[in-house]
C-alpha positions as CSV (number, residue, x, y, z in Angstrom):
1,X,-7.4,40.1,-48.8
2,X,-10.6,39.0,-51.0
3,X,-13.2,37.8,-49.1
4,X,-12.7,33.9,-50.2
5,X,-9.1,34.7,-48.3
6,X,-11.1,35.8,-45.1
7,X,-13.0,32.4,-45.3
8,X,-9.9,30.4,-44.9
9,X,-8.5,32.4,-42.5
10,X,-11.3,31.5,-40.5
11,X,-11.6,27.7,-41.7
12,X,-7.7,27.7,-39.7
13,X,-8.7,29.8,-36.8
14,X,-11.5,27.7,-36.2
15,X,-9.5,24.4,-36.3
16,X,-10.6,23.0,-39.9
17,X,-8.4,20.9,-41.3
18,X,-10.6,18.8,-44.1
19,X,-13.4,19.7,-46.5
20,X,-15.7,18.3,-48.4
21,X,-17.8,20.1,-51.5
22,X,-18.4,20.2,-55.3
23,X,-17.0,23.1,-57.5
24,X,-18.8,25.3,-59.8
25,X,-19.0,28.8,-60.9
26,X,-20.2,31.0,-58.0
27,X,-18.3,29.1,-55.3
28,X,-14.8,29.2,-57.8
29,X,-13.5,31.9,-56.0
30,X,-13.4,29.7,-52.6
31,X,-11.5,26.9,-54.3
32,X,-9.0,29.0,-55.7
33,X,-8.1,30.5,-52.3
34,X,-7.8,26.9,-51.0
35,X,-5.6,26.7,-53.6
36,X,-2.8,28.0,-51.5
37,X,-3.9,26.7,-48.4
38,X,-2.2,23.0,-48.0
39,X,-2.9,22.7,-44.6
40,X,-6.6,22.3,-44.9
41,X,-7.9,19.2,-47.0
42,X,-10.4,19.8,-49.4
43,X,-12.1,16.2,-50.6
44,X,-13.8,16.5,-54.3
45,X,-16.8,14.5,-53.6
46,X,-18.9,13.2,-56.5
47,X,-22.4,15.0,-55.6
48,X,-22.6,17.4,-53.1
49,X,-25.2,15.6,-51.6
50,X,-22.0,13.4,-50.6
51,X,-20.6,16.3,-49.1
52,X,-22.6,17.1,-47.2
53,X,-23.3,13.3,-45.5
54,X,-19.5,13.5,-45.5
55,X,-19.0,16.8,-43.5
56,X,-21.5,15.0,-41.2
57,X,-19.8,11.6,-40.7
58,X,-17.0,13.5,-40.1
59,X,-18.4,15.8,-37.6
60,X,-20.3,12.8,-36.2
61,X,-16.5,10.9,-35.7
62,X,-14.6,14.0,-34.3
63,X,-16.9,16.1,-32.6
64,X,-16.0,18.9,-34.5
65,X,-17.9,20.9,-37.0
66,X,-18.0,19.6,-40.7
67,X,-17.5,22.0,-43.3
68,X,-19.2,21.4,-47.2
69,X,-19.2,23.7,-50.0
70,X,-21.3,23.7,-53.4
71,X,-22.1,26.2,-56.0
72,X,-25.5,28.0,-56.3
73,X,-28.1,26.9,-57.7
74,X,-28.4,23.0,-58.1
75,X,-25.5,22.5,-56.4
76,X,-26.9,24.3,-52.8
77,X,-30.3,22.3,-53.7
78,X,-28.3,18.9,-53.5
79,X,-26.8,19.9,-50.0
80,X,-30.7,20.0,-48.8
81,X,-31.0,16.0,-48.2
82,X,-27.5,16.3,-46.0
83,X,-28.1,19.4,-44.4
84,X,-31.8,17.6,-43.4
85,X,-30.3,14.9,-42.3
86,X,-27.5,16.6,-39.7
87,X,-30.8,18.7,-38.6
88,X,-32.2,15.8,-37.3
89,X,-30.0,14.2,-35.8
90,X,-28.3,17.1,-33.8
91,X,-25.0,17.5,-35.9
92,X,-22.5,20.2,-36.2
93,X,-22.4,20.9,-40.2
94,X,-21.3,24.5,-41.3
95,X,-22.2,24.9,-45.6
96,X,-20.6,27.6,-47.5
97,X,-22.6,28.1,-51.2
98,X,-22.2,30.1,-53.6
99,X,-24.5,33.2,-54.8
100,X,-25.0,35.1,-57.6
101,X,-23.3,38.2,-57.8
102,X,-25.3,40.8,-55.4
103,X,-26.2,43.3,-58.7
104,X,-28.0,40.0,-59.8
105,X,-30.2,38.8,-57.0
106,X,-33.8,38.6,-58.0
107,X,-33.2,38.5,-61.2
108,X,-33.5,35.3,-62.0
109,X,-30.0,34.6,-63.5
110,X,-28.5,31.6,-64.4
111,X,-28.0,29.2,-61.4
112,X,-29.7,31.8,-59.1
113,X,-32.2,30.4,-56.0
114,X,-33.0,31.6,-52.9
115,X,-31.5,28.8,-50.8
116,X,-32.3,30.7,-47.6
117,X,-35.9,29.9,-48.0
118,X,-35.1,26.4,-49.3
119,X,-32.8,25.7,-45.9
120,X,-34.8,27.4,-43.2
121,X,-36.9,24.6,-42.0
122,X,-33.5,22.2,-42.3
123,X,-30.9,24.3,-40.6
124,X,-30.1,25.6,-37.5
125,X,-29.7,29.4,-39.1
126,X,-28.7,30.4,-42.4
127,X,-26.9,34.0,-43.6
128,X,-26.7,35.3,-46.8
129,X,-23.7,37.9,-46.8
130,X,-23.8,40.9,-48.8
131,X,-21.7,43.5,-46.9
132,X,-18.1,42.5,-47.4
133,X,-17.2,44.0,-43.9
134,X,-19.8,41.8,-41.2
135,X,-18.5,38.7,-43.8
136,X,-15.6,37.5,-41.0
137,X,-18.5,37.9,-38.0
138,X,-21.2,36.0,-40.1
139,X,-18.3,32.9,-40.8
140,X,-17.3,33.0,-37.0
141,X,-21.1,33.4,-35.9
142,X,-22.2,30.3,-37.8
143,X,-19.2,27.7,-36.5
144,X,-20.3,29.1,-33.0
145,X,-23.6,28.5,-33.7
146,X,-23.5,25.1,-35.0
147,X,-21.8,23.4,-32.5
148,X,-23.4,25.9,-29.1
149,X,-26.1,24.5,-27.2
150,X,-28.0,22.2,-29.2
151,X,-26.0,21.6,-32.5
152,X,-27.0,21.8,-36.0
153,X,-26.0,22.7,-39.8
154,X,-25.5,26.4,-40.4
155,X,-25.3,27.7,-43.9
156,X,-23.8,30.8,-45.5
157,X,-24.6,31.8,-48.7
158,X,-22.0,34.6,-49.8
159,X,-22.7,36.2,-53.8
160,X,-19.3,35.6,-56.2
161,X,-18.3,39.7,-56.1
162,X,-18.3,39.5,-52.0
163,X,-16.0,36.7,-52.2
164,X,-13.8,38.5,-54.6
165,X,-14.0,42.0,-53.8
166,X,-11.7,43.3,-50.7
167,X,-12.9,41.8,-47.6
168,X,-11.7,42.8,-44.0
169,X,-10.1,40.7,-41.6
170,X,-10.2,41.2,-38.0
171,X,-9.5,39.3,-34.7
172,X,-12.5,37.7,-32.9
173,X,-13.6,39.7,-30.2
174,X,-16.3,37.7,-29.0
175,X,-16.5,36.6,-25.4
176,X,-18.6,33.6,-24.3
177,X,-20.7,34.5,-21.5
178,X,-20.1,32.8,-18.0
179,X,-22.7,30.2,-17.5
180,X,-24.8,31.1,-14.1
181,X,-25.3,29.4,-11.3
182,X,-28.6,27.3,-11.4
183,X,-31.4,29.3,-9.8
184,X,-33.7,27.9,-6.8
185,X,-36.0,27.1,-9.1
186,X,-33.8,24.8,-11.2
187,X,-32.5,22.8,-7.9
188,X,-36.1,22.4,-6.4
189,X,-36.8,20.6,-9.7
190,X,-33.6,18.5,-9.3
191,X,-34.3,17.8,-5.5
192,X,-37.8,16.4,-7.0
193,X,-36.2,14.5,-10.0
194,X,-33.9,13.1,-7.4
195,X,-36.5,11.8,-4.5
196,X,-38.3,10.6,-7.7
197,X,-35.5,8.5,-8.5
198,X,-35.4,6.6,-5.0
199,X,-38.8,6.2,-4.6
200,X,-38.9,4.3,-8.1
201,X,-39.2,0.3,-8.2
202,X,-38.9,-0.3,-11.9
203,X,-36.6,2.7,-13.2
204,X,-35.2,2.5,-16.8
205,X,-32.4,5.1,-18.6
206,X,-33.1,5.6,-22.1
207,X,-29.9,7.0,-23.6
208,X,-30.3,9.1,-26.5
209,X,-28.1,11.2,-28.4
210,X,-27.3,13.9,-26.7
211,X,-25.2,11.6,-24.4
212,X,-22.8,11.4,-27.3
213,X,-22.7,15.1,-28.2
214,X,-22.6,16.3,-24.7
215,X,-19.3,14.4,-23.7
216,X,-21.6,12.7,-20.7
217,X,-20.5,9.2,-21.0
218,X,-18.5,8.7,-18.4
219,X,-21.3,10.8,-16.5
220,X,-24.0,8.3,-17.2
221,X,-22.1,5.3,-16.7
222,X,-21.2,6.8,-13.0
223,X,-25.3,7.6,-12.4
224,X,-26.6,4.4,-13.4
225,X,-23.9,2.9,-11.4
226,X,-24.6,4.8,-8.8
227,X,-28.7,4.0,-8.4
228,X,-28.2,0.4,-10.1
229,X,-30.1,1.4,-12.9
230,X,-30.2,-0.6,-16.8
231,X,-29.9,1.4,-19.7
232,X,-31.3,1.0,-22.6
233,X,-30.4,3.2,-26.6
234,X,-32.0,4.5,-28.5
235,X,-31.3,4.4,-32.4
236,X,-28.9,7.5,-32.2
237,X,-27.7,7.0,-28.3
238,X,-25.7,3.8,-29.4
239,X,-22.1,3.6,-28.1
240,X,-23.0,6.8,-25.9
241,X,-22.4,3.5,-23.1
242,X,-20.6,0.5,-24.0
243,X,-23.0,-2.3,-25.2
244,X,-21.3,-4.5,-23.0
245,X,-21.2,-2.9,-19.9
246,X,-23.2,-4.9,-17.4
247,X,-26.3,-2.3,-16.5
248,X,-27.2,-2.0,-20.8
249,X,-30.0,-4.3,-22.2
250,X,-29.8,-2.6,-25.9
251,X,-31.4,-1.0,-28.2
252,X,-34.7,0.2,-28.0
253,X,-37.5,1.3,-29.7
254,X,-40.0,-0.1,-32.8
255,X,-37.6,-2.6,-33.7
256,X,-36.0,-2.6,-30.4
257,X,-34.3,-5.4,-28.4
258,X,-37.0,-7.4,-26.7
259,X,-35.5,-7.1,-23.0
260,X,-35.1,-3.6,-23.6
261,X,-38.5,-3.2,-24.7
262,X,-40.1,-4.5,-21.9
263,X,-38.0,-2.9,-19.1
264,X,-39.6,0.5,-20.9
265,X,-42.6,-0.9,-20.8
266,X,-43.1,-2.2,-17.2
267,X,-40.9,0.5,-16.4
268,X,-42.5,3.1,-13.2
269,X,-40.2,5.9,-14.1
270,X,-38.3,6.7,-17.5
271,X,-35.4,8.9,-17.0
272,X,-34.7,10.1,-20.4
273,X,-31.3,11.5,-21.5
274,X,-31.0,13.5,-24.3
275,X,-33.5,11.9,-26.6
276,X,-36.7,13.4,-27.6
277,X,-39.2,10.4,-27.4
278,X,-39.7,10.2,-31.1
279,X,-42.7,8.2,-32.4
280,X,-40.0,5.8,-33.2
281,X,-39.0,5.3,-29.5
282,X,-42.5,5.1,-28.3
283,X,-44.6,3.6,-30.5
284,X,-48.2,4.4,-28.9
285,X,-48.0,7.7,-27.2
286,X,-51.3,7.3,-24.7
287,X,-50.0,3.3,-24.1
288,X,-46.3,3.9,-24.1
289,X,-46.7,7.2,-21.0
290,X,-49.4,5.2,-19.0
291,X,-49.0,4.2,-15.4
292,X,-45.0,5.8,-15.7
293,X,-43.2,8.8,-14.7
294,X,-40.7,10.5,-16.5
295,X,-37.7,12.8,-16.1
296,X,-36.4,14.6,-19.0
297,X,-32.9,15.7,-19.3
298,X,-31.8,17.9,-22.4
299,X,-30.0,20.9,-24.0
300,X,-33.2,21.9,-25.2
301,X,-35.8,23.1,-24.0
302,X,-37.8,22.9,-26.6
303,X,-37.7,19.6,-26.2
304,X,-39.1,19.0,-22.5
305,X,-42.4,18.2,-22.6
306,X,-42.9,18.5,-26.5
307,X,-43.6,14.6,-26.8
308,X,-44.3,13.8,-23.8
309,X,-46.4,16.1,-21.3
310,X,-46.1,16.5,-17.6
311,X,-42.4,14.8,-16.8
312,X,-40.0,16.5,-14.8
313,X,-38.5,18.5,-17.5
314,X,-34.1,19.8,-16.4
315,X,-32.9,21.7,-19.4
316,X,-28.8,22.4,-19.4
317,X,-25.8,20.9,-19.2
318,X,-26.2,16.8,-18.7
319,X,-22.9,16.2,-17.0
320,X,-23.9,18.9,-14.3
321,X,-27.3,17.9,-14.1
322,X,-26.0,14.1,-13.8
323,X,-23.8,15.1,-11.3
324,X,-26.2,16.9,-9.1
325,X,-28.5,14.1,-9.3
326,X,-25.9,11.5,-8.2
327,X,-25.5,13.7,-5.1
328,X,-28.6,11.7,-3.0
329,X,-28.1,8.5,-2.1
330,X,-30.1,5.7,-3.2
331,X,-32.3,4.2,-1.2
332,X,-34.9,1.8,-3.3
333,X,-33.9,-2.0,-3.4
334,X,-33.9,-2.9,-7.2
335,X,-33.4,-7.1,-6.8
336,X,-36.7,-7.9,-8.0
337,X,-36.5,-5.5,-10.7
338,X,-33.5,-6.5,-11.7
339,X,-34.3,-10.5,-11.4
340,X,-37.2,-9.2,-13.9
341,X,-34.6,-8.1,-16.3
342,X,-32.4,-11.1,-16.1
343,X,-35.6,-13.4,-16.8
344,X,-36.1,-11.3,-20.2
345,X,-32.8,-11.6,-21.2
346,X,-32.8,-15.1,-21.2
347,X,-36.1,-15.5,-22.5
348,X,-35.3,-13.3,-25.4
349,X,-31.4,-14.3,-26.2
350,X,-30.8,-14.5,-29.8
351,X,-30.1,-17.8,-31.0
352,X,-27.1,-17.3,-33.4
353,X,-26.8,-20.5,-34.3
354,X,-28.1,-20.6,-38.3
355,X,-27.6,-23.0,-41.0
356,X,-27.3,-20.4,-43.7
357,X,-25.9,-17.1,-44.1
358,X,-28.3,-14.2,-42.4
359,X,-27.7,-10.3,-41.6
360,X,-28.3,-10.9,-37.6
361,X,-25.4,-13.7,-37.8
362,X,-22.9,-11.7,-39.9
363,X,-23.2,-8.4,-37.3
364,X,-22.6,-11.1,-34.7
365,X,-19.6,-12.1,-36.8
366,X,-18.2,-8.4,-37.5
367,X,-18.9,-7.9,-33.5
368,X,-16.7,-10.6,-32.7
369,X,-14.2,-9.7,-35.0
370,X,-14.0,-6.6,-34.4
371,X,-14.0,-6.6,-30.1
372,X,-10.9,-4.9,-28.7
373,X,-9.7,-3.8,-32.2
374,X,-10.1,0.2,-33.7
375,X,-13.5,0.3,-35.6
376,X,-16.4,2.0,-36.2
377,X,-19.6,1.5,-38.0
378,X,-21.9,3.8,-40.4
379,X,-25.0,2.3,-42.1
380,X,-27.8,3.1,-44.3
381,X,-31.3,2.9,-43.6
382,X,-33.6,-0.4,-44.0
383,X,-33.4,-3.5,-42.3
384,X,-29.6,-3.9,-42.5
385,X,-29.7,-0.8,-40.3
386,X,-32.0,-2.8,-37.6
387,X,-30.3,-5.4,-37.7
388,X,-26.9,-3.8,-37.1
389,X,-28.4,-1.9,-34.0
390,X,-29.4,-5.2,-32.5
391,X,-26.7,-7.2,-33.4
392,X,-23.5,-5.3,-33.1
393,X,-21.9,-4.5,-29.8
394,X,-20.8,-0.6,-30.2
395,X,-18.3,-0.1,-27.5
396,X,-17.3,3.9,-27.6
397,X,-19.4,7.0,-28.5
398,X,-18.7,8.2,-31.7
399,X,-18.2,5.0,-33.5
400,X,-21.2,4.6,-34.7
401,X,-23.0,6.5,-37.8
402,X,-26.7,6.3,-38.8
403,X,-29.2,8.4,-40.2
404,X,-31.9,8.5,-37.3
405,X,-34.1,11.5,-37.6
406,X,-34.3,11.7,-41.4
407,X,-33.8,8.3,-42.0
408,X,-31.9,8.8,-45.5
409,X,-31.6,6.4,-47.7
410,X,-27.9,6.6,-49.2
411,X,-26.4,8.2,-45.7
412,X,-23.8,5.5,-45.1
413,X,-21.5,5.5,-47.7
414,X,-20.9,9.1,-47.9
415,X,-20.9,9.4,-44.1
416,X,-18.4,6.0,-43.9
417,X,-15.9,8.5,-46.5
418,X,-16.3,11.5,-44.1
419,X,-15.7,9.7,-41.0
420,X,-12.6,7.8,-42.3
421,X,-11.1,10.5,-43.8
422,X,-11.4,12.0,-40.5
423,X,-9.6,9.3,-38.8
424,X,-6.8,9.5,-41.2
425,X,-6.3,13.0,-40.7
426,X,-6.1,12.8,-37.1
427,X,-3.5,9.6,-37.8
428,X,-5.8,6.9,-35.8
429,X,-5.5,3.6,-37.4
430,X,-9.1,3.0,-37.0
431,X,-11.5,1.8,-39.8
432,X,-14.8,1.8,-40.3
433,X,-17.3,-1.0,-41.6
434,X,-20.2,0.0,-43.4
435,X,-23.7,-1.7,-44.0
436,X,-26.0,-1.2,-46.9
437,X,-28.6,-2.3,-48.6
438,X,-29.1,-3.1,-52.2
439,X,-31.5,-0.2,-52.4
440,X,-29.5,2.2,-50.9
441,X,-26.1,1.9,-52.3
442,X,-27.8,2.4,-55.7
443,X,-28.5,6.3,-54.2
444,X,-25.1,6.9,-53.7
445,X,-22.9,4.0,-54.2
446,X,-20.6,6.4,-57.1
447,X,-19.0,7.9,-53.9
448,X,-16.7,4.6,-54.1
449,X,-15.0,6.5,-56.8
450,X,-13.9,8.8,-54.2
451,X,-13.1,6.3,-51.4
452,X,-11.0,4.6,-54.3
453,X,-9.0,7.7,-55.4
454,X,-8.1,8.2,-51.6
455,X,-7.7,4.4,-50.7
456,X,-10.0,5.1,-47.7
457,X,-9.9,1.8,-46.2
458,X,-13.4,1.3,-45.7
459,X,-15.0,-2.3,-45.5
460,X,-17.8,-2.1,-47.0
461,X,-21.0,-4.6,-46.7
462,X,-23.7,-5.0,-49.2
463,X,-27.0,-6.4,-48.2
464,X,-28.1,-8.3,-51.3
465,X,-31.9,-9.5,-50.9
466,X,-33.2,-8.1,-54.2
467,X,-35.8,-6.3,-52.7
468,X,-36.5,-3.0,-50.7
469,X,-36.9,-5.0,-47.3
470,X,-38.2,-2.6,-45.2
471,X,-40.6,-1.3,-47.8
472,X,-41.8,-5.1,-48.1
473,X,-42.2,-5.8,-44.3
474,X,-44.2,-2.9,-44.0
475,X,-46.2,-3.9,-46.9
476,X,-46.4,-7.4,-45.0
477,X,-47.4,-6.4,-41.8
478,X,-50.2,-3.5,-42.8
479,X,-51.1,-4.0,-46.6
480,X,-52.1,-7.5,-46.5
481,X,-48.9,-8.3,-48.2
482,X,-49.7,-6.5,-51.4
483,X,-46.1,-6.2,-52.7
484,X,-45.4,-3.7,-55.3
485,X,-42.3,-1.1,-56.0
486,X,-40.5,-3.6,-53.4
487,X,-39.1,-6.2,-55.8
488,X,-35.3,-5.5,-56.9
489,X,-35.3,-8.7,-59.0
490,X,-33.7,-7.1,-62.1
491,X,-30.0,-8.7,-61.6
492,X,-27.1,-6.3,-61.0
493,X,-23.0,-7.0,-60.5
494,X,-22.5,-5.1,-57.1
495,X,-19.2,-6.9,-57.0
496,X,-18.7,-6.1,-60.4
497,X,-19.5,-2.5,-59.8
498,X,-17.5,-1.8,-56.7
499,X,-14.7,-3.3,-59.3
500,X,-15.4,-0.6,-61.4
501,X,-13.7,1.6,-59.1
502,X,-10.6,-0.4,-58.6
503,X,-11.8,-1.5,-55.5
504,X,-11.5,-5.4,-54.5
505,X,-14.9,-7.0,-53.4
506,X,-16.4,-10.7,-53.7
507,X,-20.0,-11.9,-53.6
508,X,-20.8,-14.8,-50.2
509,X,-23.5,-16.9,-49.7
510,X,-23.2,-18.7,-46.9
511,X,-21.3,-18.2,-43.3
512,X,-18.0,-19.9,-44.4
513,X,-17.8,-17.4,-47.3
514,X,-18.5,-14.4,-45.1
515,X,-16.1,-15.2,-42.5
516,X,-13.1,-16.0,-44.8
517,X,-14.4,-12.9,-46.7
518,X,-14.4,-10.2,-43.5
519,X,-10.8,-11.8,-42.3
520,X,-9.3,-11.1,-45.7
521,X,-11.0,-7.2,-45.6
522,X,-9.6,-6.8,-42.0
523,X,-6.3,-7.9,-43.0
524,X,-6.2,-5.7,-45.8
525,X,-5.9,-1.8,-45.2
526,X,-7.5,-0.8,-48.3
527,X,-11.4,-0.6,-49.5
528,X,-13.0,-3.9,-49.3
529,X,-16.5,-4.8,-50.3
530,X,-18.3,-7.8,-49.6
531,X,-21.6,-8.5,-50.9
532,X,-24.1,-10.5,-48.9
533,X,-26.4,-12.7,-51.2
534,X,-29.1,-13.8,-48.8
535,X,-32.8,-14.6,-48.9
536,X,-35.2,-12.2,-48.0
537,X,-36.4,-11.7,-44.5
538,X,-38.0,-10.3,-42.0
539,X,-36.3,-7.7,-38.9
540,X,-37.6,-8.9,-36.0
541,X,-38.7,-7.5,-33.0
542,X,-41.4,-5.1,-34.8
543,X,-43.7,-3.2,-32.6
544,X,-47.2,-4.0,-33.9
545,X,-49.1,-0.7,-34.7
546,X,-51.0,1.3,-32.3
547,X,-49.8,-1.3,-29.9
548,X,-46.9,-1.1,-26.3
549,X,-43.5,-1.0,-26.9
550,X,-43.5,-4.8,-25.9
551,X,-46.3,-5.7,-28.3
552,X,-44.7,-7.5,-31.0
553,X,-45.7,-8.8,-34.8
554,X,-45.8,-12.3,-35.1
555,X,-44.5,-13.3,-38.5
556,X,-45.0,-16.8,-38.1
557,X,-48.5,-16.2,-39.0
């Protein structure tokens, strides 16, 4: 077999079963050996910056690795953004491109670039293959690497004559180490994190990410439970607990719930799982870390002590970890901390009460809708994204799909196709909703053509304020409310536009329209897009700059 054929001989030993990528010369060989191969689907995005935001919603729905392909040339350059973007935020992503043909490298021939420099800050590792025989160890390598340890996008960029010149196939004939035993060392540390733990008054978890992509739910849930203590998310840990389980207060962090907030902030010991205390999360470093202790748990240990000095850093597996920690038994009395808590959360309840339409009301609205039912939930970035973290009550890990790290304009569409195609392939009847902005969906809003052709049965939500919102609070709040390359006012059919595709949508204006608008999408299975005409606004919270977590911006000024 050629050495496209060893490729998808791997893509079915390693569990594959969808695809997403963009054809063009150098990569041709690939799709004509998928050609025969019915049993893995291979989804013709429109850009392969799609693709690659669809590999990732799909990995970020499955917990599998996703797999995009593109040519050489412009076509690897447009995987960059996506391939950024899963780096970030931790997700599995394996990218096959295209080369030149090895007699050709360095030549500068048409479509030729050296993507391996272009990708090395953005991936996890990247290959370039050109010895036909290590081609099935370099495939089987990079799925193992993405998804081991800490997981990230791998790319492999194989030349056009390697993948159609005799390639061999072998069986794998690697075997995974044993983990060890954790050294004295290693338990001193937890013994310490442990006592540290029951001598605290005003302890706080701060579930991050790596909650989700270590499987540790269930784990967390049981050692909160277990020492009484309240949860609160960050951007990416959302859904890694159910929102409304009793010991969450919510999402955290510059825009952050304002309960939440504070129990950080008057918090005596942080216990950090699997998030990396990004300046996002923390706002003032020097404010945020004084007066409070801190225990870091992660699956890297890069990432102990990189943000945030002196905590008691325990690298490895979170469900053992958690488990060995839950092993001493609690012996701090948390009332008054906990009567603390209660008095911010019903100081701070949100009033959802409103006379017109607003985002905050309609996330309510979709969270209401959508509690005890199959769905998930991918959005852009902006203020639509903040509000949906406050306002929407994410029950199970792996339903809901952001760009975090990166913070990509144009993520949610592509990664709503990925993640529903995903769910359709495993047969779940689940669906997702997706947010955007007007700013956004203008980045990548042609993938529509795609959810279309597939009758992905995505509801999709348009946030119509005719401006770049979160460009213009920040221009509010620190440039004296100088407004330029904000305004959107130039008027555009995003109804009309999603019609375009042969996709049904509407425009609303006020909460009766929404309502009778989200009850027709839910009752249809089929794309649905409903676009929000609102006036703009503000997210609230907003950490003020340079300030505590629990310093806010008052906008009534």
């Amino acid at each position: 077999m050629n050495g496209a054929q060893v490729i998808v001989e791997i893509l079915r030993e390693q569990g594959v079963d969808t695809l997403f990528g963009y054809p063009g010369g150098m990569i041709l060989p690939l799709y004509d050996a998928l050609y025969d191969a019915k049993d893995i689907n291979q989804i013709l995005t429109t850009h392969e910056q799609n693709a690659a935001h669809g590999a990732d919603g799909y990995a970020r729905a499955t917990g599998k690795v996703g797999v995009c392909i593109a040519t050489s040339g412009p076509g690897a350059t447009n995987l960059v953004t996506g391939l950024a973007t899963a780096f970030m935020d931790s997700i599995p992503v394996v990218a096959f491109t295209g080369q030149v043909d090895t007699d050709l490298l360095g030549r500068d021939s048409f479509q030729e670039i050296d993507i391996m420099d272009v990708t090395m800050p953005v991936t996890k590792h990247n290959y370039k293959v050109k010895d036909p025989k290590v081609l099935a160890k370099v495939v089987r390598e990079a799925f193992r690497l993405a998804k081991h340890g800490r997981p990230g996008p791998v790319l492999v960029d194989i030349p056009k004559d390697i993948l159609l010149n005799p390639a061999p196939f072998y069986e794998d004939d690697y075997v995974p180490r044993k983990p060890g035993q954790p050294d004295a060392d290693f338990k001193i540390c937890v013994a310490e994190a442990a006592e540290v733990i029951c001598q605290a008054k005003q302890p706080v978890i701060i579930s991050g990410g790596g909650v989700i992509n270590a499987g540790a739910t269930q784990d967390v849930i049981a050692f909160a439970e277990h020492y009484h203590l309240p949860i609160v998310f960050t951007l990416m840990g959302i859904g890694g607990v159910p929102a409304e389980h009793p010991n969450v207060l919510g999402f955290a962090g510059m825009h952050g719930n304002k309960a939440a907030n504070n129990a950080v902030a008057n918090a005596d010991l942080v216990i950090s799982l699997g998030s990396r205390f990004a300046d996002r999360q923390t706002g003032n470093l020097d404010k945020y870390t004084a007066g409070t202790k801190f225990i870091h748990v992660d699956i890297d240990p890069a990432e102990i002590d990189k943000n945030i000095a002196s905590s008691i850093g325990l690298a490895g597996n979170m469900q053992n970890i958690l488990k060995m920690l839950s092993q001493r038994e609690p012996s701090s009395n948390l009332d008054e901390w906990w009567k603390q808590i209660r008095g911010w959360r019903c100081e701070y309840a949100y009033d959802y009460h409103v006379s017109r339409l607003t985002v905050p009301w309609a996330m309510h609205c979709i969270a209401k809708a959508a509690s005890g039912q199959e769905y998930a939930f991918a959005t852009d970035v902006g203020q639509h994204q903040m509000w949906c973290a406050l306002h929407l009550r994410v029950q199970e890990p792996r339903t809901w799909f952001t760009s975090g790290g990166l913070g990509t304009m144009g993520f949610g569409l592509p990664a709503a196709m990925g993640a529903q195609a995903a769910y359709m392939d495993a047969g779940s009847q689940r669906r997702v909703i997706h947010v955007a902005g007007d700013g956004g969906i203008k980045m990548t809003g042609n993938e529509y053509y795609t959810i279309a052709r597939l009758n992905l049965p995505i509801i999709s939500i348009i946030v119509n304020n005719t401006s770049l919102g979160m460009i213009r609070q920040l221009q509010k709040v620190n440039y004296r409310e100088r407004y330029i390359a904000c305004q959107l006012d130039y008027p555009m059919d995003y109804a009309g536009y999603a019609r375009s595709f042969g996709i049904e949508a509407e425009n609303v204006d006020s909460t009766e329209g929404f309502a009778t608008a989200l009850k027709h999408a839910m009752a249809e299975r089929r794309p649905y897009v409903i676009v929000m005409n609102i006036h703009r606004s503000f997210v609230e919270p907003m950490i003020k700059g340079g300030a505590r977590i629990n310093e806010f911006v008052d906008f009534t000024d």
